[in-house]
C-alpha positions as CSV (number, residue, x, y, z in Angstrom):
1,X,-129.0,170.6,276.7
2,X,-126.6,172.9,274.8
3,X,-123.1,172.1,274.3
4,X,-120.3,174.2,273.4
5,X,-118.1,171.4,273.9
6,X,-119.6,172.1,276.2
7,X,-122.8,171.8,277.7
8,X,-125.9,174.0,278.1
9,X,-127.3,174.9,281.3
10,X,-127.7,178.3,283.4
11,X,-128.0,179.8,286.2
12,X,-125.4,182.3,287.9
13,X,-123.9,183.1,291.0
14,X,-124.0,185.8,293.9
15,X,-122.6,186.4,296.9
16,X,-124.5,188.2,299.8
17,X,-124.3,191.2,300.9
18,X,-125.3,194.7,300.5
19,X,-126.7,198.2,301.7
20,X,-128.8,197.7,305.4
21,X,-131.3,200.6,304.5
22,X,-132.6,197.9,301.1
23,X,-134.6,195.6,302.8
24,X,-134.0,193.3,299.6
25,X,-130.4,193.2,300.3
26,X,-127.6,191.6,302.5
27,X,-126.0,193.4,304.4
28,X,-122.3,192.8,305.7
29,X,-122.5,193.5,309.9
30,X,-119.3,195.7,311.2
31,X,-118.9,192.7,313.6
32,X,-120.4,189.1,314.4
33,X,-120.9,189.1,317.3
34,X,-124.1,190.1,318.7
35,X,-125.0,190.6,314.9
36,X,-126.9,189.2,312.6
37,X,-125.5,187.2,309.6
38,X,-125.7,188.4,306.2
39,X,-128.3,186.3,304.9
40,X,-129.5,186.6,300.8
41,X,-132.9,185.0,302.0
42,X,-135.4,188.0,302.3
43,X,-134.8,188.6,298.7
44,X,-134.7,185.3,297.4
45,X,-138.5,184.9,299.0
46,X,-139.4,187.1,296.6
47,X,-137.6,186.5,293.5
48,X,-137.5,182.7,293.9
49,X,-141.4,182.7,292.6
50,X,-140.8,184.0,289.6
51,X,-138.3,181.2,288.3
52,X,-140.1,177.9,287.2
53,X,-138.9,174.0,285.7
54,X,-139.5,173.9,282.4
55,X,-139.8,169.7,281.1
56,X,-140.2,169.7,277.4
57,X,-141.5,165.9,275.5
58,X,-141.2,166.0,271.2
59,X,-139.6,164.0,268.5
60,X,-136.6,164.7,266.1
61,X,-136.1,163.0,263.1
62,X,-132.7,160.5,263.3
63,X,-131.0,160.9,259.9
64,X,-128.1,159.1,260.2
65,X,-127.1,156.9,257.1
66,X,-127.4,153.1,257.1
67,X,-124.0,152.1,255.7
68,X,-124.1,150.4,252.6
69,X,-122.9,147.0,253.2
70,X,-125.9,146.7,255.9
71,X,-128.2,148.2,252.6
72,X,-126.7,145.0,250.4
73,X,-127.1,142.6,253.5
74,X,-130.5,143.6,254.0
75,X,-131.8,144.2,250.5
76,X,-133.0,147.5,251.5
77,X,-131.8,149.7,247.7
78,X,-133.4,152.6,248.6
79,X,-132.7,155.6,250.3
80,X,-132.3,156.0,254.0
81,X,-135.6,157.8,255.2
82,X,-135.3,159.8,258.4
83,X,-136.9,158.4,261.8
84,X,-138.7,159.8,264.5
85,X,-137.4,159.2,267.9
86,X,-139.1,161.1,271.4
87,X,-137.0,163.1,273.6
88,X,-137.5,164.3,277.0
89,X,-135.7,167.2,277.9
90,X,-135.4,169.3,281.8
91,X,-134.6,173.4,282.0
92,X,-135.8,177.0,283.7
93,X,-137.1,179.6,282.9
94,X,-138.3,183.2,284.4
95,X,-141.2,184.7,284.3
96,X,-140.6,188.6,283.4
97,X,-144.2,189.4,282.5
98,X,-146.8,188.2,285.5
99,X,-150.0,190.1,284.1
100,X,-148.9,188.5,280.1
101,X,-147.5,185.3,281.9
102,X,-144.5,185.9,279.4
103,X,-141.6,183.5,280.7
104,X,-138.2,184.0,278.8
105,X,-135.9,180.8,278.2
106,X,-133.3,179.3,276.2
107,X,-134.5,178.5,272.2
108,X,-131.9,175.0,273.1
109,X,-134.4,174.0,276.3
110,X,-137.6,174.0,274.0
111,X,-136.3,173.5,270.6
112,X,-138.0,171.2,268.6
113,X,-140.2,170.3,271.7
114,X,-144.1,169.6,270.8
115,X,-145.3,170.0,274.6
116,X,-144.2,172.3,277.1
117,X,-144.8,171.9,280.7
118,X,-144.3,174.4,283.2
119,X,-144.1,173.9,286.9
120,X,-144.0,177.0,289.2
121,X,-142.5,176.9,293.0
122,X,-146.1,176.4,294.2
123,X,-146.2,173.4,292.5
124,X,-148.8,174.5,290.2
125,X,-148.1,172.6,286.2
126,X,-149.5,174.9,282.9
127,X,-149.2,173.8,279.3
128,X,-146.9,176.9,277.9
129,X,-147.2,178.1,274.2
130,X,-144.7,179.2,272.0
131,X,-144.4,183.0,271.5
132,X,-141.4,182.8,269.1
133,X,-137.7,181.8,269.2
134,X,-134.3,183.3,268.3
135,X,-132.0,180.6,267.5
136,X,-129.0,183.2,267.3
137,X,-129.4,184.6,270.7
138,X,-130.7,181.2,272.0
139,X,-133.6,183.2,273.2
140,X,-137.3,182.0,273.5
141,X,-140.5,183.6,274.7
142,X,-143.1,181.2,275.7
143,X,-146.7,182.4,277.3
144,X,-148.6,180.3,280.2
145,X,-152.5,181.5,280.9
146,X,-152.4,181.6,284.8
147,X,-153.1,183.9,287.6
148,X,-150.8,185.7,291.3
149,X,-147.9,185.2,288.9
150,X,-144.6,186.5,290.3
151,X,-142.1,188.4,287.8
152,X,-138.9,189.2,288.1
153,X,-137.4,192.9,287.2
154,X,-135.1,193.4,284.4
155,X,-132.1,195.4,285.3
156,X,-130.2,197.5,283.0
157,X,-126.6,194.9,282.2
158,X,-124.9,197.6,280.9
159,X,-124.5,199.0,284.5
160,X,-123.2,195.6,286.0
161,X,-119.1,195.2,286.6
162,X,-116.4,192.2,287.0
163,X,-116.1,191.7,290.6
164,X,-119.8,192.7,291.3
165,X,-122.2,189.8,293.4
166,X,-124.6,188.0,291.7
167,X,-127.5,184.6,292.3
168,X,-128.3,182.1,289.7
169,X,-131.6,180.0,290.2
170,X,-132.5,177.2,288.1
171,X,-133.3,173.6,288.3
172,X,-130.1,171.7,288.2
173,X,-130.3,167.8,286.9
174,X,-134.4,168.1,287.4
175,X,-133.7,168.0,291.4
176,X,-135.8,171.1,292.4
177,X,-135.1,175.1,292.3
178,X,-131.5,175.6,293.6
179,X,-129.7,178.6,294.0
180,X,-126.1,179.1,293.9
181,X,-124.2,182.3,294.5
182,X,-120.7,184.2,293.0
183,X,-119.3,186.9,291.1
184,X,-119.4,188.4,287.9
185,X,-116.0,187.0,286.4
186,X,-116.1,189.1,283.0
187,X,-117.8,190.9,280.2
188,X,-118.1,190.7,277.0
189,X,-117.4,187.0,276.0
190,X,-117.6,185.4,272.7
191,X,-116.5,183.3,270.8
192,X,-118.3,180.1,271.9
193,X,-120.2,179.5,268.8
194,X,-119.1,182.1,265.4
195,X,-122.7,181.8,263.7
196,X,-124.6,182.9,267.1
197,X,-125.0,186.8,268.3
198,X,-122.9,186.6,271.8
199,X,-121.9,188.9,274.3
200,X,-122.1,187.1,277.4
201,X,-121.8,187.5,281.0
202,X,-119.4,185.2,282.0
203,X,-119.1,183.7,286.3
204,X,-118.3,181.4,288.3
205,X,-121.7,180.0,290.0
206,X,-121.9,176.5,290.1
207,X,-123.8,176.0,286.8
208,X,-125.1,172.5,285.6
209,X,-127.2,170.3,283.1
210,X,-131.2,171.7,283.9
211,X,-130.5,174.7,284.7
212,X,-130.2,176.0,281.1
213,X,-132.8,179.3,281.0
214,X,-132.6,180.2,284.5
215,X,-132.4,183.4,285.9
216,X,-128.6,185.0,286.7
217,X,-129.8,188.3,289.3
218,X,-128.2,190.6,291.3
219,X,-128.1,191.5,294.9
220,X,-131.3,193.6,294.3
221,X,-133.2,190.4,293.2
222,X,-133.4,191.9,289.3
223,X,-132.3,190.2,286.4
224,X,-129.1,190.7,285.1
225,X,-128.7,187.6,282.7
226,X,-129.9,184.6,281.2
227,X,-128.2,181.6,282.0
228,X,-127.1,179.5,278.7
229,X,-124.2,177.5,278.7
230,X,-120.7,176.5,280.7
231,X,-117.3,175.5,279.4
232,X,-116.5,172.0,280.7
233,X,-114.3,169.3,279.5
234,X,-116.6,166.6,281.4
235,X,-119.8,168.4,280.6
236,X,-119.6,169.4,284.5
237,X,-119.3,172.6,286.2
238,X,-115.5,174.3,286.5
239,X,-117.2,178.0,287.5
240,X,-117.0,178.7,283.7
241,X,-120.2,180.0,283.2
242,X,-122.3,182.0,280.8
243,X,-125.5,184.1,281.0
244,X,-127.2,186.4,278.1
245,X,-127.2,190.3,279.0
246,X,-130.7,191.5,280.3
247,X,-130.4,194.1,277.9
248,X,-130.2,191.6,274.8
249,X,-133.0,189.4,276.6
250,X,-135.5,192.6,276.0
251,X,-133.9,193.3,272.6
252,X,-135.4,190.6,271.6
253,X,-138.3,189.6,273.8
254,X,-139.7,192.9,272.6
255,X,-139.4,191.9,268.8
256,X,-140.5,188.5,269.5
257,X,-143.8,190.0,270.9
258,X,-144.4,192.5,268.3
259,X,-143.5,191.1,265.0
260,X,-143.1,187.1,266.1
261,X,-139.9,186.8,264.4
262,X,-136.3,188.9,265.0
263,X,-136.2,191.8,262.9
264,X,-132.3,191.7,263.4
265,X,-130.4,195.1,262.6
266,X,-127.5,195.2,260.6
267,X,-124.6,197.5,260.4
268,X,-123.0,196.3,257.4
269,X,-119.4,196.0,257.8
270,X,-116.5,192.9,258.2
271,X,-113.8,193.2,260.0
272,X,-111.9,191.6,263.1
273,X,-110.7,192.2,266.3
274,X,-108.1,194.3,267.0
275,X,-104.9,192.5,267.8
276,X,-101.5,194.0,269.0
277,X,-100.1,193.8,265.3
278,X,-103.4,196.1,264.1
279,X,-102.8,198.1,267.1
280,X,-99.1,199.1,266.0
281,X,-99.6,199.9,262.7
282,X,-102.3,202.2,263.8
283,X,-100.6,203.7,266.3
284,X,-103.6,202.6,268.9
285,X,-103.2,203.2,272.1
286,X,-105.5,200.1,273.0
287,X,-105.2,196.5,271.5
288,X,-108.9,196.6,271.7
289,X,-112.4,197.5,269.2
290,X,-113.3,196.4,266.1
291,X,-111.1,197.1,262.7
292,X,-113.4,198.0,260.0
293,X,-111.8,195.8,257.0
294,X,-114.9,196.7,254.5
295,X,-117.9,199.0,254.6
296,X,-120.6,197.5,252.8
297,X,-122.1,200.0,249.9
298,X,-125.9,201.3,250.7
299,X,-125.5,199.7,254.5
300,X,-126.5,201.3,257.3
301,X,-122.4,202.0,258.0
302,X,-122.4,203.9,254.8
303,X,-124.6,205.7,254.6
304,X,-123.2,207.0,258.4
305,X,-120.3,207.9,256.6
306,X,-118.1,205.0,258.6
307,X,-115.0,204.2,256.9
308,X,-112.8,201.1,256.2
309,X,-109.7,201.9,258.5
310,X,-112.0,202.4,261.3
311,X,-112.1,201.4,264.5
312,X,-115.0,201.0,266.9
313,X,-114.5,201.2,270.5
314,X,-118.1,201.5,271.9
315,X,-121.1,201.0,271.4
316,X,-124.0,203.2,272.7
317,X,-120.8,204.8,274.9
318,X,-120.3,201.3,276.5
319,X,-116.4,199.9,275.5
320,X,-116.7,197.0,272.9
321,X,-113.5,194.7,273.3
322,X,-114.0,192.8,270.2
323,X,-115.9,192.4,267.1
324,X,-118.0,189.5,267.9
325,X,-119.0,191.7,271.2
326,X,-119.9,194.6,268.8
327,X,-121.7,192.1,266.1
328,X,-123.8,190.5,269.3
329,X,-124.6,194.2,270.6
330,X,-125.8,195.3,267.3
331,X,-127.0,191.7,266.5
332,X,-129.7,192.3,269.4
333,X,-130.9,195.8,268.1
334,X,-134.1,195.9,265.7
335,X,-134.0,197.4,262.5
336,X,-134.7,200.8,262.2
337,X,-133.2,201.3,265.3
338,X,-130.6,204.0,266.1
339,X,-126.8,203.0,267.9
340,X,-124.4,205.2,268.7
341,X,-120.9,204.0,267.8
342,X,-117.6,205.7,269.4
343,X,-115.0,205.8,266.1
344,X,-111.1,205.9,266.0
345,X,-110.6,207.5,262.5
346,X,-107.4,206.9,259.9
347,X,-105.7,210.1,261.5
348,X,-105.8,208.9,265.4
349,X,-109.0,211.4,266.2
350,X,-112.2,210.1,267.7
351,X,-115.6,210.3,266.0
352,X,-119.2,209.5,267.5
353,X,-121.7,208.1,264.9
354,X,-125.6,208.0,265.1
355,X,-126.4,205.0,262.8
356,X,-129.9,204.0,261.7
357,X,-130.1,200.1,261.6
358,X,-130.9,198.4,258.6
359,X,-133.0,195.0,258.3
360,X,-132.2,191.6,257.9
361,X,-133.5,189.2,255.5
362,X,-136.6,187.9,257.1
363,X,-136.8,184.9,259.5
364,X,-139.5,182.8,258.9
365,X,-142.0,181.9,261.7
366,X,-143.7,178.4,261.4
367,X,-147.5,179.0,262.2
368,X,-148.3,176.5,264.5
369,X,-147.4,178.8,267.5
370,X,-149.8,181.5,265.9
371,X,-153.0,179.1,265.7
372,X,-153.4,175.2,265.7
373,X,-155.1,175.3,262.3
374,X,-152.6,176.9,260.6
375,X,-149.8,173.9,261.7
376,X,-148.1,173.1,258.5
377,X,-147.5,176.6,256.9
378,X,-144.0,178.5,257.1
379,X,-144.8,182.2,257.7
380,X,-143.2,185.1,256.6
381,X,-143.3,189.0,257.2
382,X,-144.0,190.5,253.8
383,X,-140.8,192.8,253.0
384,X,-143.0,195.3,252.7
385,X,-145.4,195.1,255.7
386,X,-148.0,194.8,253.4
387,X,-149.2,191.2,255.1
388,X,-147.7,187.6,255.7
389,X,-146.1,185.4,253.2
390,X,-147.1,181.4,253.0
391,X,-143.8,180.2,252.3
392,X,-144.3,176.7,252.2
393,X,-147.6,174.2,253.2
394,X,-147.1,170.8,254.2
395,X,-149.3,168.3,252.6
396,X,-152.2,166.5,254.8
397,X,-151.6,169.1,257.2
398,X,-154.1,171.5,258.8
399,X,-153.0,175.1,257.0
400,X,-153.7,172.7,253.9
401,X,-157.0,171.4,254.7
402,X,-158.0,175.2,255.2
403,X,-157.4,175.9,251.9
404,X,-153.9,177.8,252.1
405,X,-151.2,177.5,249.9
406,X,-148.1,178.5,249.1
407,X,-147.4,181.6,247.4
408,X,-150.6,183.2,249.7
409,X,-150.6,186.5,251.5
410,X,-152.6,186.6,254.4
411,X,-153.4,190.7,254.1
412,X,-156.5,191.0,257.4
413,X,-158.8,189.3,259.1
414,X,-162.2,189.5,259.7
415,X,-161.9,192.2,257.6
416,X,-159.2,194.2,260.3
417,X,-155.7,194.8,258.4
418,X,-153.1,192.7,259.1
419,X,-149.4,194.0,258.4
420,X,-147.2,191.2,260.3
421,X,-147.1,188.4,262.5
422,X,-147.6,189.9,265.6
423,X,-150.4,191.7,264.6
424,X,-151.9,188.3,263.5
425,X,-151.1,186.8,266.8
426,X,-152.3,189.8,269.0
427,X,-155.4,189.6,267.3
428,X,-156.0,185.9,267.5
429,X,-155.0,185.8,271.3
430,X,-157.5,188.9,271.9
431,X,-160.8,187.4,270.3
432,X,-162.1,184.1,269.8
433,X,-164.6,181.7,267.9
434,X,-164.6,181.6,264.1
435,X,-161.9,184.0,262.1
436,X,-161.8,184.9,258.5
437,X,-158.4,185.0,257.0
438,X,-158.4,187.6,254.2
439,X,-156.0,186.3,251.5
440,X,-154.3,187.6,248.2
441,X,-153.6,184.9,245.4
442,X,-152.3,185.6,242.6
443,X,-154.8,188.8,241.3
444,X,-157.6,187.4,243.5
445,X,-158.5,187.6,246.9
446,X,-160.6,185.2,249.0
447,X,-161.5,184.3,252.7
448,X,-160.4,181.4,254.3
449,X,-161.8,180.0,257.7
450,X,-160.4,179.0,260.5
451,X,-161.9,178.2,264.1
């Protein structure tokens, strides 16, 4: 479970309620009696399927330090080595591809995890494999193989306001699928953790430990959020909750499935929130946006023609209250992608900018969730989608027994041209038997094989 001093978990709220002529909705009678009672339950019966448990078992290597008095004591002169100690971990999960059997989650609910079991509300348990992760989102895309799979709709987050109803459905404390209702209490929240990309939906539902991954919908029975974490001092629920947009989920799910990695745009500028102090010397007329301190030279933000002294105030015409807000908008958005950012300029007047994203330095992908015998090498997406980097092999391993090594490229296989990861992993999903890895070393090429 996450913790943000915190604690990770999910799941979101929702109240009832809604239009009589949407069979999928509540709807609020004029009077009680000899009416009907809202009730959220026609649409739960058919979103409910589409949420599963998600019980993760793996090991994680315990590196803290014998002191040294217990070294002398002991006669143990060497250094500590790290140990290996199991973990069992509980969270949810939705499903939001039934004919892929693509099931999104938090990356802090399978991190780390070496088996991945998931249990759907007909009680059915499939091994799950993992697609790829996002630590910086806390986004993961795992993949089950199973048939009559129920999915659940993405709505568009951008569209969703304080005050509106929402239903969170997770798996609190392992005790079954639970479902607890509320409201949308704000937009827009970050903060919780500086390194990640946030913008999160923040409510009031009744979130708890096992819920973590679970699905946040509205009164439509579509997915507005991700549940991910709550603010507690006790670890336990003060309806302080947090769920990742819908919109930032498919950001990245889509990435994850077509490259296996993030290819996380970039802006290139630092700055900070604006703050009543910014606001005055500016002559703002809103304490809100991001102040532009520095534009980075030959960054996407440059080449715009965005200015230090600028401030931003939306993003794709949505407001943006803060600069994290506006870093975890952008954060989500793939290179080579093009935002539209709303611009206070140095003389008070506003400017709209269409800005082609630039690309990240690579993540690297560990291959294991590609194909069993290439466990033990790090890949990487060649800068210039010419293939895959082998970053690194580890000894004894299977990618090493195969013949790979560090310093490789894998450009094809079975003589098909291979430009990335997810072309690698698309392929091997889509054929089976024995495969011929087509590798550049050094000024040679060779074939390695792998079954």
């Amino acid at each position: 479970m996450k913790k943000l001093s915190v604690l990770a978990t999910s799941i979101l709220l929702s109240g009832s309620l809604a239009l009589a002529s949407l069979p999928v909705q509540a709807n609020l009678p004029f009077s009680v009696s000899g009416q009907q009672l809202p009730s959220l339950a026609p649409m739960l019966e058919k979103v409910t399927p589409g949420v599963v448990l998600i019980s993760v078992t793996g090991t994680h290597e315990d590196k803290s330090k014998v002191p040294d008095a217990l070294k002398f004591f002991f006669g143990n002169p060497q250094q500590n080595q790290a140990r290996k100690r199991e973990f069992r971990g509980l969270g949810s999960g939705v499903i939001i591809d039934a004919a892929q059997g693509y099931i999104v989650t938090n990356n802090h609910v399978i991190n780390e995890a070496d088996e991945i079991q998931i249990t759907l509300k007909d009680g059915r348990q499939i091994t799950a494999k993992k697609i790829g992760s996002d630590a910086s989102s806390d986004i993961a895309l795992l993949q089950i193989d199973a048939e009559d799979l129920i999915e659940v709709k993405l709505a568009d987050s951008d569209n969703i306001r304080v005050g509106d109803f929402a239903v969170a459905i997770g798996s609190p404390f392992g005790l079954g699928q639970t479902v607890t209702s509320g409201i949308i209490s704000a937009l827009g929240r970050s903060g919780l953790n500086a390194q990640n990309y946030e913008d999160f939906i923040q409510t009031d539902a009744a979130i708890n430990s096992g819920n973590s991954g679970g699905a946040l919908i509205n009164l439509h029975g579509k997915l507005v959020g991700i549940n991910t974490a709550i603010l507690g001092p006790n670890g336990g629920n003060v309806g302080i909750g947090f769920a990742i947009p819908s919109n930032m989920v498919d950001n990245i799910v889509k990435q994850l499935i077509e490259f296996g990695e993030v290819r996380r745009g970039v802006l290139g500028v630092l700055g900070r929130s604006v703050n009543g102090e910014i606001a005055k010397a500016l002559e703002l007329e809103s304490s809100q946006g991001g102040f532009i301190e520095q534009v980075i030279a030959d960054s996407a933000a440059a080449d715009a023609g965005i200015e230090s002294g600028d401030v931003i105030t939306k993003v794709n015409g949505k407001v943006v209250k803060t600069f994290a807000a506006i870093r975890g908008k952008i954060g989500s958005i793939g290179a080579g992608k093009s935002v539209e950012l709303t611009v206070i300029k140095k003389d008070g007047s506003e400017k709209t900018y269409d800005v082609t994203l630039k690309k990240q330095e690579t993540a690297k992908v560990e291959a294991a969730s590609i194909h069993r015998m290439l466990d033990g090498a790090e890949l990487q997406n060649s800068t210039s989608d010419q293939g895959i980097d082998i970053k690194s092999v580890e000894e004894e391993s299977p990618a090493a027994a195969i013949g790979l090594q560090r310093g490789d490229v894998i450009s094809g296989i079975n003589r098909t041209r291979i430009k990335s990861i997810g072309e690698l992993r698309s392929y091997l999903n889509d054929n089976k038997g024995v495969f011929a890895l087509n590798i550049v070393r050094g000024n040679s090429t060779l074939f390695l094989m792998i079954r």
